[in-house]
C-alpha positions as CSV (number, residue, x, y, z in Angstrom):
1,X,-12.8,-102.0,-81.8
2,X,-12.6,-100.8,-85.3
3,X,-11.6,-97.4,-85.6
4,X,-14.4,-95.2,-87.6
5,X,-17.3,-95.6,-85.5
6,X,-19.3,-94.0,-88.7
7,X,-18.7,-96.7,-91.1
8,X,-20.2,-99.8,-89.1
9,X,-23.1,-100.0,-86.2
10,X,-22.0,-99.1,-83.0
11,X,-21.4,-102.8,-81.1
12,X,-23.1,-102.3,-77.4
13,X,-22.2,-104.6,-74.8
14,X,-24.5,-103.8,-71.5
15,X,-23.5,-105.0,-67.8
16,X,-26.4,-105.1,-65.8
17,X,-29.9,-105.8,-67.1
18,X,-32.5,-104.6,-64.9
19,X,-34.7,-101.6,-66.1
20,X,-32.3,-99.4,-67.1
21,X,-29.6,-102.2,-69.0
22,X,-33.0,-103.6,-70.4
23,X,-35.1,-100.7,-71.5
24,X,-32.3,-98.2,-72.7
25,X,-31.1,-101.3,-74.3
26,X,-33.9,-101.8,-76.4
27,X,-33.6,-98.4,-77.4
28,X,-30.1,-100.2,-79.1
29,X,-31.3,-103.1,-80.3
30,X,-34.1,-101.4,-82.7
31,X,-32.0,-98.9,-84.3
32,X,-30.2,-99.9,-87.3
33,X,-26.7,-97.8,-86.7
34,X,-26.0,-100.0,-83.3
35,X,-26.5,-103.3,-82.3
36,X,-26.3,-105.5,-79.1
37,X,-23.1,-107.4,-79.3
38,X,-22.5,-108.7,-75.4
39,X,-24.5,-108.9,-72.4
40,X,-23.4,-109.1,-69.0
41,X,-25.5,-110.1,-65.9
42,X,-25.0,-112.2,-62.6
43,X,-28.4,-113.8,-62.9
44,X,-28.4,-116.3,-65.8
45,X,-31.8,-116.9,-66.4
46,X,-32.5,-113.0,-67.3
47,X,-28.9,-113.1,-68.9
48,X,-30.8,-115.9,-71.2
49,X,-34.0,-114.2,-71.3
50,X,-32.6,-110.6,-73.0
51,X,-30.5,-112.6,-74.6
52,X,-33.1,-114.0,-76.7
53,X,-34.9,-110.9,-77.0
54,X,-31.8,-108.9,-78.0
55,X,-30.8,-111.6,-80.6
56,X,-27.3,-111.9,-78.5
57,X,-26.3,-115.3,-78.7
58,X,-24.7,-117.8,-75.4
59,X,-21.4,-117.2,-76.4
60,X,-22.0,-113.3,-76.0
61,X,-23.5,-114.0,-72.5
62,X,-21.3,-113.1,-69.6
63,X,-21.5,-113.6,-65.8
64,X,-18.1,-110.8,-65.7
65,X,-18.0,-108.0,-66.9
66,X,-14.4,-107.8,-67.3
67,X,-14.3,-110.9,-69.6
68,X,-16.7,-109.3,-71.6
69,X,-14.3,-106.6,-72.3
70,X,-11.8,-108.6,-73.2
71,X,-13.5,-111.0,-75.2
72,X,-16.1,-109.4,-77.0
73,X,-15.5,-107.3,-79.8
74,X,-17.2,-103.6,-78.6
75,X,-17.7,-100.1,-79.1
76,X,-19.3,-99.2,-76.2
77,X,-20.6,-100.5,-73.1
78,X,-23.9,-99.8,-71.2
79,X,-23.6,-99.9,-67.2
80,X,-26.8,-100.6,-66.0
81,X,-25.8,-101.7,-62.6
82,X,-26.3,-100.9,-58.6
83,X,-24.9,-97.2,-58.3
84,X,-22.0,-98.0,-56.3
85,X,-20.5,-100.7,-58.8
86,X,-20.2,-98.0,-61.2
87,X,-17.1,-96.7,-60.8
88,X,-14.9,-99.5,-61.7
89,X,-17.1,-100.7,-64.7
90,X,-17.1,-97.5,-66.4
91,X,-13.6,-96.5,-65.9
92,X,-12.9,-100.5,-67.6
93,X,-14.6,-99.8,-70.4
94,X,-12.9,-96.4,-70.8
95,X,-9.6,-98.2,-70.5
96,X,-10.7,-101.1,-73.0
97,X,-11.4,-97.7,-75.6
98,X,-14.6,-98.0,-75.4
99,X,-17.7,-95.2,-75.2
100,X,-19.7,-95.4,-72.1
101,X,-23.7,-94.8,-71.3
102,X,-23.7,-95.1,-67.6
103,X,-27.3,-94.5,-65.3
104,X,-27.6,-92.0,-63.1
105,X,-25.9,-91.2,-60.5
106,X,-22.8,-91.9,-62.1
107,X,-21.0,-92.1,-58.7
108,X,-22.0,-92.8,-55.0
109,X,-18.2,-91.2,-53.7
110,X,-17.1,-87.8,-54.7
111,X,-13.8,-87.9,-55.5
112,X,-14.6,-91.6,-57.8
113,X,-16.8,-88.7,-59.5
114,X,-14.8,-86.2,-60.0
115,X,-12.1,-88.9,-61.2
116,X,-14.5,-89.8,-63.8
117,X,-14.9,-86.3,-65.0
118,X,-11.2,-85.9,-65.2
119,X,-11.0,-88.9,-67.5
120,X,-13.5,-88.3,-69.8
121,X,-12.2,-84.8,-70.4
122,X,-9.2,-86.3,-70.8
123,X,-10.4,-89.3,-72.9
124,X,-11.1,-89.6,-76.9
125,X,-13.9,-91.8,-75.7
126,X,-17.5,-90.4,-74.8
127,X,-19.4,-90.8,-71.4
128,X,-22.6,-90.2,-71.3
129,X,-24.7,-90.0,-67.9
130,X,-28.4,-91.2,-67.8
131,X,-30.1,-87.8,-67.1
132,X,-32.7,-87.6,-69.4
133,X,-34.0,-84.3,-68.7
134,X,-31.3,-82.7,-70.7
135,X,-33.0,-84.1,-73.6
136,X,-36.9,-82.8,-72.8
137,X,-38.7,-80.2,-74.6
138,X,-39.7,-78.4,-71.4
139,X,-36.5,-78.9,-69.5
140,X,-34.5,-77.5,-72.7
141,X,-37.5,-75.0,-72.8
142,X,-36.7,-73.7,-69.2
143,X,-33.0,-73.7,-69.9
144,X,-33.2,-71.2,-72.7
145,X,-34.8,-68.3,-70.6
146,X,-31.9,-68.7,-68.0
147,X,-29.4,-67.9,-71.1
148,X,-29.9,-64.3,-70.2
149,X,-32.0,-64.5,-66.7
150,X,-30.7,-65.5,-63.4
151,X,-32.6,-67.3,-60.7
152,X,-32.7,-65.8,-57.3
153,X,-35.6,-68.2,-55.8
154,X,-36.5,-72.3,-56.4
155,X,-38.7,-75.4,-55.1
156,X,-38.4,-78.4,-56.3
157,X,-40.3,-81.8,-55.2
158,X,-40.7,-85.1,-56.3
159,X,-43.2,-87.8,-55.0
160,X,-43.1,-91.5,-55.5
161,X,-44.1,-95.0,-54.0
162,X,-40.6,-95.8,-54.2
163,X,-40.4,-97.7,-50.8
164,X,-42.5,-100.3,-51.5
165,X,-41.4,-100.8,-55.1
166,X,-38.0,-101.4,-54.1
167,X,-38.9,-104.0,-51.9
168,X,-36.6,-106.7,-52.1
169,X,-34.4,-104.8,-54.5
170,X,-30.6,-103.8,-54.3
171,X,-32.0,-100.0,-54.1
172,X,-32.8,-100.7,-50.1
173,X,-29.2,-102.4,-49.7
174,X,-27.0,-98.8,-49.2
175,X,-23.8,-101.0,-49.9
176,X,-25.0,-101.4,-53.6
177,X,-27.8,-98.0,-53.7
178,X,-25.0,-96.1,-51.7
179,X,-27.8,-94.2,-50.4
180,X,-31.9,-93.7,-50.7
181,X,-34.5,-91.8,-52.5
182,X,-32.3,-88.8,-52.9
183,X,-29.7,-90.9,-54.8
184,X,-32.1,-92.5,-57.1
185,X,-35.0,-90.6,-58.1
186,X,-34.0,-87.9,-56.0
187,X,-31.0,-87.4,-58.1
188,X,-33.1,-86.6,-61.7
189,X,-34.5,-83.5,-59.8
190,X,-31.3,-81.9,-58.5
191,X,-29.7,-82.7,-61.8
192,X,-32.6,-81.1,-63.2
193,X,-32.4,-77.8,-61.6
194,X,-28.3,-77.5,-62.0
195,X,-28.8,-78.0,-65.2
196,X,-31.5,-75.9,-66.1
197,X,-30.6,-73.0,-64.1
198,X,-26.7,-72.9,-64.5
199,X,-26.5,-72.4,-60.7
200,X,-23.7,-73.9,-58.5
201,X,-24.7,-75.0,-55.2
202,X,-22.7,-72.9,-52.5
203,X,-24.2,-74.9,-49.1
204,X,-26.5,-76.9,-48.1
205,X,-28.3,-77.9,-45.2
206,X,-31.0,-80.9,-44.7
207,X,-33.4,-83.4,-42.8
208,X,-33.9,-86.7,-43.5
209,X,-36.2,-89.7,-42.4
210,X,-34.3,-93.0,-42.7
211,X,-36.2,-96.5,-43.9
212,X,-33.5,-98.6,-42.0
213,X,-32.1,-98.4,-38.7
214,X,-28.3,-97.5,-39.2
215,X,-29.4,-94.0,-41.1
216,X,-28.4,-95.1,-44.5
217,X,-31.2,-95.2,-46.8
218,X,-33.6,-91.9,-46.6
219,X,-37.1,-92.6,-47.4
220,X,-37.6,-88.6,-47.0
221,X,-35.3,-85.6,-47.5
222,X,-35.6,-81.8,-47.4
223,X,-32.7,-79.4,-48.7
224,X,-32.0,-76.0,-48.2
225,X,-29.6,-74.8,-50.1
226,X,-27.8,-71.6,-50.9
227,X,-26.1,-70.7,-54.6
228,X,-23.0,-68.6,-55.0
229,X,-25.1,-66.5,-57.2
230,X,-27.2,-65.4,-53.6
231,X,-30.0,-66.8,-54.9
232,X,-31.4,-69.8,-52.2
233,X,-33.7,-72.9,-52.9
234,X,-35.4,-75.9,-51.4
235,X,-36.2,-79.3,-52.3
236,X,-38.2,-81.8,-51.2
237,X,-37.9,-85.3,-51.8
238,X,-40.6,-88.3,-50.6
239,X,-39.9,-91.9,-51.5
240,X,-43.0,-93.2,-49.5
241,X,-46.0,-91.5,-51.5
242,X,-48.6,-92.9,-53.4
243,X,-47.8,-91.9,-56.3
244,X,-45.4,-89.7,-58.9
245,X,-45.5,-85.9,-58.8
246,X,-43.0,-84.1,-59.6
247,X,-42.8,-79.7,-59.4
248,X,-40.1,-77.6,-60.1
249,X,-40.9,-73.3,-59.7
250,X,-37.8,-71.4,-60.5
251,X,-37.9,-67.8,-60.2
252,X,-36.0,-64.6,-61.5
253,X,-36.7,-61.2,-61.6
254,X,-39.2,-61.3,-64.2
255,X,-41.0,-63.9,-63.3
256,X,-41.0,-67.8,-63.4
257,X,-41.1,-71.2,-64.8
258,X,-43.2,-73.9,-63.3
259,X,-41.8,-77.5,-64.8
260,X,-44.7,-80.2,-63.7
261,X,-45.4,-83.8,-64.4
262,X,-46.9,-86.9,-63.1
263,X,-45.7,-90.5,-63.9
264,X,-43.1,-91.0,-65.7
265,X,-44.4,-89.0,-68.9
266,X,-43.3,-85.9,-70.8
267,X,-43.1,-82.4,-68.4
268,X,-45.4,-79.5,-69.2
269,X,-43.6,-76.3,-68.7
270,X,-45.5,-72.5,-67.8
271,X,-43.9,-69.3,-68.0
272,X,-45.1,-66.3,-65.6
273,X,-44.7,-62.9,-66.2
274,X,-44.3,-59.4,-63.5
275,X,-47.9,-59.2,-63.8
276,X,-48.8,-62.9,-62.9
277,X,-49.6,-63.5,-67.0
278,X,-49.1,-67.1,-67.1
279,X,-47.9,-68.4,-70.7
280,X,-47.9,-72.4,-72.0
281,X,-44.8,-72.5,-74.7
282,X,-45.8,-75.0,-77.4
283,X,-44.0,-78.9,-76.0
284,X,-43.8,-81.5,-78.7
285,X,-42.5,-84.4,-76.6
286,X,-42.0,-86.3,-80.4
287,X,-39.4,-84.2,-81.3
288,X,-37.3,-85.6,-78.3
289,X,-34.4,-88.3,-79.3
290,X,-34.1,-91.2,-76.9
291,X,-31.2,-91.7,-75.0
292,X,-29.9,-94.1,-77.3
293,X,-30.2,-91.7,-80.3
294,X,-28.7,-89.1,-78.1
295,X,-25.5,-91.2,-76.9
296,X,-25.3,-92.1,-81.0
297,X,-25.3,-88.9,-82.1
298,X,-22.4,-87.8,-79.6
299,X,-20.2,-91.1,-80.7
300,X,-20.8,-90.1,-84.0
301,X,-19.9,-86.9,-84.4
302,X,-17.4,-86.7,-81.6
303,X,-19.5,-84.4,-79.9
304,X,-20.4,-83.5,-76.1
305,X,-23.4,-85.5,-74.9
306,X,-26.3,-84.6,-73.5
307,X,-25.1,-85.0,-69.8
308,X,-21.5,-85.1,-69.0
309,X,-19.7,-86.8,-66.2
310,X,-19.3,-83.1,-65.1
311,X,-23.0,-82.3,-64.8
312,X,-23.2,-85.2,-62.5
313,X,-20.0,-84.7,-60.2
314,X,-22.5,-81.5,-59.4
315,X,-25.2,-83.5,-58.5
316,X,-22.7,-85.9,-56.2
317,X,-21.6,-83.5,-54.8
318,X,-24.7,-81.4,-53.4
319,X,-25.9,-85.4,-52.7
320,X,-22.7,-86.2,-50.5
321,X,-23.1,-82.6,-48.6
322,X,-26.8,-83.0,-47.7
323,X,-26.1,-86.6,-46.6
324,X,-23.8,-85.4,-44.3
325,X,-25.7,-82.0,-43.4
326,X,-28.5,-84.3,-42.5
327,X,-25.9,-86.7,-40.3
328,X,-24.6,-83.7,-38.7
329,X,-27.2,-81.1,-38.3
330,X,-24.7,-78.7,-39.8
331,X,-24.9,-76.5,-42.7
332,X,-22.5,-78.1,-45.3
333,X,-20.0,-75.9,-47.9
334,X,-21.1,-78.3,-51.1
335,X,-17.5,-78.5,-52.9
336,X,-17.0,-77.0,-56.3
337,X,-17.2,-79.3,-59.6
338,X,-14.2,-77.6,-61.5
């Protein structure tokens, strides 16, 4: 690894190369500061498919990750992979001085996350977490107003047909998925009012329906959780709709803002004022960098990313304690995440 990441492209290798390793990847391989040195997969005929389309050639194809990092000459590493795998991966590529982009959730286990968020406080190196509200217009937009306001009521939802698409996937299999719709999609949400809001979860309690007969992988979820700040919010979470929706109404004393979207494109965000005025702050969704860019610019200029390993030791641990709230039928203290 050369020492001034400035002077050269940043050399990527990515483990895993589903839709994550594969479409943040891309985002590498067209920019001209980075390039796609290494790829690591277990299947080898999508290892040789990205492979050509990344211009990365068989002898930077691996089936092990940890050869990779010992044989191919990187910067940073991409994990892509099922969530519970992440762990070990990322805290290699930390050790082999590399910068890590990891998807979200960053953990399945709460102590592996707060590990992680030790280390990369701790580390030279930069982790970066795939939650890419942090870098939306209307998210940001939202975030602003609670610089100086503090939220006292919140819903939050989010819809999709996520069931069916993960048919046949590793996201049904809670030994790799380490959990259901809450931990995959689910998990953008909660990030996305932590973030936004600066609250920190106090307790939690929850429901859940369960796709699979050991009570392992939630198809629906319902939270109710209470903040230290007083202020109390729900969220509700179905992974067996027909389609995406996703709502998030955070409210303060002067009012609101409703975040909204459908599919996977940019949010709209509305602010509402003590006499129900509703206003619609100008979004332009061009302005916002990719993850790639993002990640860049934080190697680059030594600088904190977007979202840190701390931001998502929050969201694993309100995830853990509604798991368990939901197991039990208890209300569950949600453990701190400094």
């Amino acid at each position: 690894m050369h020492e001034d990441g400035l002077a050269e492209p940043l050399r990527l290798g990515i483990v895993g190369l589903g839709y994550i390793g594969t479409t943040v990847g891309g985002q590498f391989h067209r920019r001209g500061d980075a390039t796609v040195q290494a790829l690591c997969d277990l299947d080898t005929e999508r290892l040789a498919e990205t492979g050509t389309a990344f211009d990365v050639p068989d002898s930077e194809q691996y089936t092990d990750y940890a050869e990779m990092l010992e044989d191919a000459p990187l910067d940073a590493v991409l994990v892509g992979t099922p969530h519970t795998l992440h762990y070990e991966q990322v805290v290699a590529a930390l050790e082999a001085g590399c910068h890590v982009y990891c998807d979200k959730p960053l953990t399945t286990d709460l102590e592996r996350a707060r590990d992680l968020a030790d280390r990369a406080e701790r580390s030279s190196e930069t982790l970066m977490v795939g939650y890419q509200r942090h870098l939306q217009t209307a998210f940001r937009t939202a975030r602003e107003r609670f610089d100086d306001a503090t939220p006292n009521w919140l819903t939050a939802s989010i819809t999709q047909d996520w069931i069916d698409d993960s048919r046949g996937t590793w996201r049904l299999d809670p030994d790799l998925s380490g959990g259901g719709f809450l931990y995959d999609t689910g998990s953008h949400v909660l990030d996305g009012v932590l973030w936004t809001t600066g609250l920190e979860p106090e307790s939690v309690a929850a429901s859940m329906d369960f796709h699979d007969d050991d009570e392992r992988v939630d198809r629906r979820a319902h939270l109710d959780v209470r903040f230290a700040n007083g202020a109390t919010g729900t969220f509700s979470f179905n992974g067996d709709a027909p389609s995406v929706r996703e709502h998030v109404h955070i409210w303060d004393d002067d009012g609101a803002v409703y975040l909204e979207g459908r599919q996977w494109g940019s949010r709209t965000v509305t602010e509402i004022d003590d006499d129900a005025g509703e206003y619609d702050p100008y979004i332009d969704a061009r302005a916002e960098r990719t993850r790639a860019e993002a990640f860049l610019e934080s190697v680059r200029t030594d600088g904190e990313p977007p979202a840190t390993a701390r931001d998502a030791l929050r969201v694993t641990a309100l995830t853990e304690a509604a798991y368990e709230a939901a197991r039990t039928g208890d209300r569950i203290d949600v453990p701190t995440a400094e």
